[in-house]
N, C-alpha and C positions, 0 to 999 in steps of 0.2 A: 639710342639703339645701334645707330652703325659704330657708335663709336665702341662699344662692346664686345661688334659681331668683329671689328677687326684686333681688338685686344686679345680675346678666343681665339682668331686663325693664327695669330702668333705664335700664339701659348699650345697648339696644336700643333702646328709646323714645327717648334720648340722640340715636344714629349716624342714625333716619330722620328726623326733625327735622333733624341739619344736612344729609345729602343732599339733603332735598326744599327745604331753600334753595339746595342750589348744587353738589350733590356731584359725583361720576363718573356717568353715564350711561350704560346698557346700548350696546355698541354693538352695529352693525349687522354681519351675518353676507353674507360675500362665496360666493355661492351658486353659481360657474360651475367651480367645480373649480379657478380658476387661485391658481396658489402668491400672486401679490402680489409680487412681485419677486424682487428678489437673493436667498438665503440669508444673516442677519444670525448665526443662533444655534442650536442644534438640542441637547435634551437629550433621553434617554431613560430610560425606569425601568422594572426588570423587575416585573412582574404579581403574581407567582408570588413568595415564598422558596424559595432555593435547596434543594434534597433534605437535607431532615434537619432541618433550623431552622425549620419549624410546627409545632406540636402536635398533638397527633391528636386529630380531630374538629376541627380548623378549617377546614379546607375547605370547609364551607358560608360562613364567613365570609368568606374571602379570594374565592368567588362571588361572594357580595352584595358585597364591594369593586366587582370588575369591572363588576358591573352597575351602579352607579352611578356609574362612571368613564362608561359609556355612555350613559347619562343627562346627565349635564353636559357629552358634549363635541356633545353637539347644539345647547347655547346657546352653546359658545363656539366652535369651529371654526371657520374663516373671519371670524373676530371683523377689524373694522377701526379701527382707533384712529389717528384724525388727528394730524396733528404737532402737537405742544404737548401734546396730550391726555392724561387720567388712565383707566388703566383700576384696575377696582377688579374684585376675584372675587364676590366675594357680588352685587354690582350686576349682574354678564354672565351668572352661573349662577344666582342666585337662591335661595331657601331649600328645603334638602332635606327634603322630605316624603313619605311614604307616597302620599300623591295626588299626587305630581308623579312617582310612578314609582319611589324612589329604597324601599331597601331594608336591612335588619340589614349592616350589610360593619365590615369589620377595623380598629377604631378604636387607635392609640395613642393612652393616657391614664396620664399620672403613673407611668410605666412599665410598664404592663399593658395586653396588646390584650383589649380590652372590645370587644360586639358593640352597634353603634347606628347608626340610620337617617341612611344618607350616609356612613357610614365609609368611609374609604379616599381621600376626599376630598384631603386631606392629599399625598395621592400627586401629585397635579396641579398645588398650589400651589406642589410643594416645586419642580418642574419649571418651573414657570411664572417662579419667582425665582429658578431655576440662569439660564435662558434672558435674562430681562430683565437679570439682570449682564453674562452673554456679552455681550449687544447692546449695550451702554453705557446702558443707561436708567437715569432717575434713580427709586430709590425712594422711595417717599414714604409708606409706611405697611408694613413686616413685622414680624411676632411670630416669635420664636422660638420651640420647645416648649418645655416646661419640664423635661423630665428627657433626660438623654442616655444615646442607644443606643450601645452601643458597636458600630461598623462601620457605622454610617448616617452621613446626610448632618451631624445633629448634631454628631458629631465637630469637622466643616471648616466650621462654621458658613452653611451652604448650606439650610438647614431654612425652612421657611416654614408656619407653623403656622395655621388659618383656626377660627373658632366666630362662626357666626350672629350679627350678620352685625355686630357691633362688631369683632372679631378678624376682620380683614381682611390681604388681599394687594393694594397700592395699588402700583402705578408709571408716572411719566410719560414719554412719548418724544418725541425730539425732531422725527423725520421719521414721514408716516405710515407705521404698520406694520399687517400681518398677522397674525394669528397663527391654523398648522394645527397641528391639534392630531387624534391619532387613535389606534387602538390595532392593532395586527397579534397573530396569534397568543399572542406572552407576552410582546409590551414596551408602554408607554408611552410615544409619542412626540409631542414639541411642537417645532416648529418657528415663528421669527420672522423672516419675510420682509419687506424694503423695501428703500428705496434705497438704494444700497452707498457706502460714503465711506470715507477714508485712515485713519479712525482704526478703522472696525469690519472693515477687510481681514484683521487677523488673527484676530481672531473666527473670522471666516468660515474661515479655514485650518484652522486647529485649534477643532473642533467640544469640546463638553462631553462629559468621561469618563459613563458610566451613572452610575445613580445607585442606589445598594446599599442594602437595606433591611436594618437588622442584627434581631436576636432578641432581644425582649424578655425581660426578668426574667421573668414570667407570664404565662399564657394564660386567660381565662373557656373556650376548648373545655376544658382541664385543669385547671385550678387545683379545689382541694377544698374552698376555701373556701367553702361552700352559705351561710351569713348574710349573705355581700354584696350588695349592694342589685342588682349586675350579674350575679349567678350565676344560668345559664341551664341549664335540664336536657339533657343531651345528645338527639340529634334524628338519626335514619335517615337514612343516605347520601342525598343528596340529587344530588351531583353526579355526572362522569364520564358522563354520559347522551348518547346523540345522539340528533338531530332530522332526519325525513329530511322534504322541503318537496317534492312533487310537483307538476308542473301536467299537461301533457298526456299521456296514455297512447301509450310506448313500449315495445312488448316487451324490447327490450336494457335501458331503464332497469329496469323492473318488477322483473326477473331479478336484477339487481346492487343494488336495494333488500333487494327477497328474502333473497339471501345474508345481507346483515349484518344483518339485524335483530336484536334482543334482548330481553328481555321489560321492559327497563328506557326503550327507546328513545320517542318518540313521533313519531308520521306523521302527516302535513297534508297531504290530499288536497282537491280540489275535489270531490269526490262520493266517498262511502265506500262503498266496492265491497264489503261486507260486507252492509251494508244493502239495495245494489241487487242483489246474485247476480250480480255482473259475474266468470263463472270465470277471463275472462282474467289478472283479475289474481292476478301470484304469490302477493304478497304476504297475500292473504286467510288464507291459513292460516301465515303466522308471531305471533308471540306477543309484538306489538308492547304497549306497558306501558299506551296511549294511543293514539288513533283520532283524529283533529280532523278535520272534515269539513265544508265552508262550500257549502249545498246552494244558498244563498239568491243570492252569488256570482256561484255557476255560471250560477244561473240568468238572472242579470241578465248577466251577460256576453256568454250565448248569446242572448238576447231584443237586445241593442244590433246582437252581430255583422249578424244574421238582416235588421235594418233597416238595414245598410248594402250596399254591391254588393261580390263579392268579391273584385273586386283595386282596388288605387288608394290616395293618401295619403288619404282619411279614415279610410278601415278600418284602417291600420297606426298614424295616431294615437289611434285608440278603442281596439286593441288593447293600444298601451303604458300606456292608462290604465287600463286593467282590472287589467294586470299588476300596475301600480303599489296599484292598492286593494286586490288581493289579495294583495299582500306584504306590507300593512300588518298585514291580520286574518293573515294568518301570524305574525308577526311578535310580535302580542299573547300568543301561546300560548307561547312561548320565554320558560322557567322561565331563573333565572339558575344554574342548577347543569347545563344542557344547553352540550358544551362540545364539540362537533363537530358541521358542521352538511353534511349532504348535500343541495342546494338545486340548483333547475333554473335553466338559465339566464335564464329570462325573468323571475325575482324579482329575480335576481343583485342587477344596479345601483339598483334599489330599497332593498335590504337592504343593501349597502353604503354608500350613500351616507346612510343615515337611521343609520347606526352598529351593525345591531343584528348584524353576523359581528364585530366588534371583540373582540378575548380570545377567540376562538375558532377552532379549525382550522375547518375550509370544504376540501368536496368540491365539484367542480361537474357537475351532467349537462347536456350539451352538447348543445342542438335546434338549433342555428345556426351560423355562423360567427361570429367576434367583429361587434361594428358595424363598427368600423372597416374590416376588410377585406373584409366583405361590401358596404361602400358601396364599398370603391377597387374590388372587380369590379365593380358594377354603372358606375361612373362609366365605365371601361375599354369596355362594351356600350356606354353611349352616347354614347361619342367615335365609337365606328364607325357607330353607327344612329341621327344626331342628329335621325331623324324617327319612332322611336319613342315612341309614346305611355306607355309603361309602363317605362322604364327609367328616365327620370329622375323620376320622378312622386314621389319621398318620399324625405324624409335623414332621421335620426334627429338632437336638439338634440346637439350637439359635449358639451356637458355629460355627456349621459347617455352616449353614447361612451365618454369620458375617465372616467367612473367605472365604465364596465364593464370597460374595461381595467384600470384599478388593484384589480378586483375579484378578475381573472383573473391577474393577475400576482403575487396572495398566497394565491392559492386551493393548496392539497396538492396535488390530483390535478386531473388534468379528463379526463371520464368519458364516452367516446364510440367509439360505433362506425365514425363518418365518418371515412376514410383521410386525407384532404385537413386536417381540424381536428386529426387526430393528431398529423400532423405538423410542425403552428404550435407543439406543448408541447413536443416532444421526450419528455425521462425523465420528466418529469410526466403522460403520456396513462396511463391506466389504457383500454389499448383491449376494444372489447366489439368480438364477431361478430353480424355482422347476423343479426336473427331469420329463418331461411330459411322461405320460406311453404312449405307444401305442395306436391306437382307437378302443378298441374292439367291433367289429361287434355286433351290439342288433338289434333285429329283432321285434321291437316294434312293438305294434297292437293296437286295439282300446280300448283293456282292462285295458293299460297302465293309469292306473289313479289315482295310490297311489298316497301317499305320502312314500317316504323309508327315515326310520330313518336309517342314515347312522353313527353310533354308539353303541357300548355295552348299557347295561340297567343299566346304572349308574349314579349316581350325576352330575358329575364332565361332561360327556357328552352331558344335558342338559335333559336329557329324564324327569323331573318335567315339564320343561317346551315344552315339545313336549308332553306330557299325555293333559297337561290344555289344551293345541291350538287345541288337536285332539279332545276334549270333547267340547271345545267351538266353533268350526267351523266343527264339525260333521264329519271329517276326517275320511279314511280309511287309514290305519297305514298299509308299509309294515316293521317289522322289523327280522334282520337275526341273531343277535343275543342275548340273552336273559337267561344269566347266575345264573336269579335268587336272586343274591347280594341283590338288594332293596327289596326284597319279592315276593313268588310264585305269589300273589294276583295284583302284580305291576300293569297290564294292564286291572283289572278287568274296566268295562265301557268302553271299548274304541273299535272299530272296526280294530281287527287287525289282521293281518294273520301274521305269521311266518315262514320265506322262508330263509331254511338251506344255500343256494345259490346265494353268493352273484351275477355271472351272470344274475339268475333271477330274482331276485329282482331287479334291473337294468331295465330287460325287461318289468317289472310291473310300472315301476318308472314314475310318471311326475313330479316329483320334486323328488331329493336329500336334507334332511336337517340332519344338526349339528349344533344346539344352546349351543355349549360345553363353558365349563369357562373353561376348560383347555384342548388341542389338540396341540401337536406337530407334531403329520406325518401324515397330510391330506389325503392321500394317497385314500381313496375310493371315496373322494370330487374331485378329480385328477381324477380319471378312471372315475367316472359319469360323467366331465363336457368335456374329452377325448370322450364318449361315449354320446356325445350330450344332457345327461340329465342337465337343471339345478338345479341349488344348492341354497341353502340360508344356510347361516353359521355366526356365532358369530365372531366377529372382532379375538376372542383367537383363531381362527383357522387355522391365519397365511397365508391367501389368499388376494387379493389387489380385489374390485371390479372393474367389466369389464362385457362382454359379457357374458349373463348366469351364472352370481354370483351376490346374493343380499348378502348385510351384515348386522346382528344385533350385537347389542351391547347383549354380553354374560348377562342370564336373564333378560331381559328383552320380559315380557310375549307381550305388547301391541305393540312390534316392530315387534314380530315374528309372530304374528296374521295378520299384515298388509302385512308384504312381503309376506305369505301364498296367502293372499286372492289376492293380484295383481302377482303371478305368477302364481296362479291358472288360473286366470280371462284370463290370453293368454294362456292356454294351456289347460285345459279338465273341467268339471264341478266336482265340487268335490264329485256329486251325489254318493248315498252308494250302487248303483248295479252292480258292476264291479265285486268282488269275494265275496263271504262265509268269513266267522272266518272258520279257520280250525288249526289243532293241528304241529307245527312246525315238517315240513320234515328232 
């Protein structure tokens, strides 16, 4: 062994000496989500051996594999390599260590999978030289392994073996290329993209078979041989764990965390509702194995919000940042044997795009609409009201978009009460029932004859089109809040009182309406139709029609004119002597 370990330091001291005259170069990592061209190459390799061919008790190892596949593809992903240029693996991923993250995973050695920091390595390279032949590149440095599996890539000579950092994966291209590299639930997938030319057309046609990992002679989880310098005591299940990643308090979510909990699982809340005696949440009394709770966070989140105003693009780019640092300290807690992950949507594209759902299922709880279509309604609001102040006031970077979509697009389920978001997934909605509040007692009278705009005085919650309905059908408007945003003059012409209270307002109420193009937590549509008032609301408002619910299609003026006048027609005269205009209580 020593005699090895310093044959190695040689052979190391050797390889950085000639690179640092002149070697390969880390490159640079293409950071906007776009592929990089054509399709040149695309290999895959399953994660996992097939049912029956690991040993028992390796499963902690074939973890630590995965998590060090997720380790390394954060330096190479996106990797760009000029034409002409050398890419080298150990130059672009760098040396696997304990302090870089990397972990025990599934090493083959001299025909025995042996446990060692960075194992599984191997997996990537082997992919990485299936792909660089697809593509025509020239190699300019592989090692084979030295023993052959039977049913692995060794067989077909497609092997690509890697050791710190003399035992290298070298090859040169001739146009600039790409390379995505990432992991879904249980493959390995590497892809090389650039510009497409007559000779690598059939590449591109016929993509690379997977890539089969066969079963070694021996295992260190079984093998009995205790003298070996690699025999490791066996070690308590460690994997098979979920992790559920909370942010904002939802009663449907709480309730559907609740359910599957297990005493093996771990929970990342922003405040740990054990600690604060918060009863709401269900979840206090299940028998989570682990508690993580980022108080400090919270708190800094809430202290940034509290200085900024609450609607407008500052406040929604402070908010994605917050998400963003709090997926990270999430993120840190995620053991590599945790291997479902139930995650809200605001960490979503943070955790995906930083790699840490890779090798793992992913549930998603849904607060939102996707980015994307929550910007095409909002863009749709302000093609009709291009003199709203708050419609077009903020887009999310196209990046963070496109990785929320590819987030949402390998996520298992997606887990939401919103009618409208159910029906973006189709067989993958896992739908929940909105939490029905209580009925709070309204003590209605005959005065009851608004109309209550049940929404802020903003674009996005239809008030354009509840101003025209109330001036075209001579409305009296009850609205309770009125921040200003569109302008002090917002409700000039319209018959409205302004009632601080939303109980009151209630009490005034013969109809509840939200013609919003964008509404996630119905919640005062919920207490009104609890509190017997009906409602008329925009499809985006994520209610199913039934009893005392009309639905428009969000702007549209001549729908919501209609449901007005036939919910009016069964319930009061919309006559304008009920109350005064008077100045908001």
């Amino acid at each position: 062994m020593l005699g090895f370990a310093l044959k190695a330091g040689a052979f190391r001291v050797r390889r950085s000496l000639l690179d640092a005259l002149g070697g390969p170069r880390r490159r640079p990592l293409r950071g906007d989500g776009d592929a990089g061209g054509a399709l040149l190459a695309e290999v895959s390799a399953p994660l996992r051996p097939r049912d029956g061919e690991s040993a028992a008790g390796e499963a902690r190892l074939i973890a630590g594999k995965i998590e060090n596949l997720r380790v390394a593809l954060r330096r190479l992903d996106g990797a760009v390599v000029p034409a002409n240029g050398t890419f080298s693996f150990w130059r672009q991923i760098g040396r696997a260590t304990r302090r870089g993250g990397y972990v025990e995973g599934r090493e083959l050695r001299e025909g025995c999978i042996v446990p060692s920091v960075g194992g599984g390595l191997c997996l990537l390279s082997n992919a990485l030289y299936g792909a660089a032949l697809d593509a025509g590149c020239e190699i300019v440095e592989r090692h084979a392994h030295s023993h052959v599996v039977p049913g692995s890539l060794t067989e077909l000579d497609r092997d690509a073996t890697v050791f710190w950092n003399y035992v290298d994966l070298r090859f040169r291209v001739k146009h600039a290329l790409t390379i995505r590299a990432f992991l879904d639930a249980d493959r390995l997938v590497v892809r090389f993209h650039g510009t497409a030319s007559a000779s690598s057309a059939s590449v591109r046609a016929t993509l690379a078979a997977p890539i089969l990992e066969g079963a070694a002679s021996r295992s260190c989880a079984s093998c009995a041989v205790e003298e070996c310098s690699r025999h490791r005591a066996p070690v308590a299940r460690t994997t098979g764990r979920s992790a559920f990643l909370v942010d904002a308090y939802w009663p449907e979510h709480d309730a559907f965390v609740a359910a599957r909990a297990t005493a093996d699982d771990l929970l990342c809340v922003p405040i740990d509702g054990r600690r604060f005696k918060r009863p709401q949440y269900a979840w206090t009394t299940k028998p989570f194995g682990r508690v993580r709770a980022f108080p400090i966070a919270t708190l800094r989140r809430a202290l940034r919000s509290r200085s900024l105003a609450t609607q407008g693009a500052a406040r929604q780019r402070a908010l994605l940042e917050e998400s963003e640092r709090l997926a990270a300290r999430y993120a840190r807690a995620l053991s590599p044997g945790i291997e479902h992950v139930v995650v809200a949507q605001t960490l979503l594209p943070f955790l995906w795009r930083a790699g840490h759902l890779g090798g793992r299922t992913y549930d998603v709880l849904m607060t939102t609409m996707p980015i994307h279509a929550l910007q095409r309604s909002l863009d749709a609001g302000a093609q009709r009201h291009p003199e709203s102040r708050t419609l077009a006031d903020f887009r999310a970077d196209p990046a963070l978009a496109r990785a929320e979509s590819d987030a949402l697009a390998r996520a298992r389920s997606i887990v939401t009460p919103h009618a409208a978001i159910a029906r973006m997934f189709g067989e993958r909605t896992e739908r929940l029932e909105w939490n029905a509040p209580a009925a709070a007692p309204i003590a209605r009278t005959d005065c009851a004859r608004g109309v209550f705009f049940a929404g802020s005085t903003l674009g996005r919650t239809g008030s354009y089109e509840m101003r025209e309905a109330a001036r075209r059908l001579g409305l009296r408007l009850i609205v309770s809040v009125d921040d200003g945003l569109e302008g002090p003059e917002f409700w000039r012409g319209v018959d409205v009182r302004f009632v601080g209270n939303f109980h009151r307002a209630l009490e005034l109420a013969a109809v509840a309406v939200l013609p919003a193009y964008v509404e996630h937590r119905p919640r005062r549509l919920l207490h009104a139709l609890a509190a017997g008032v009906p409602i008329i609301a925009s499809t985006a408002c994520g209610l199913e029609g039934g009893a005392g619910v009309r639905l428009v299609p969000a702007g549209d003026l001549d729908a919501l004119c209609a449901a007005l006048t036939a919910t009016l027609a069964g319930t009061v005269s919309p006559a304008r002597e009920a109350f005064p205009r008077r100045a908001a209580l």
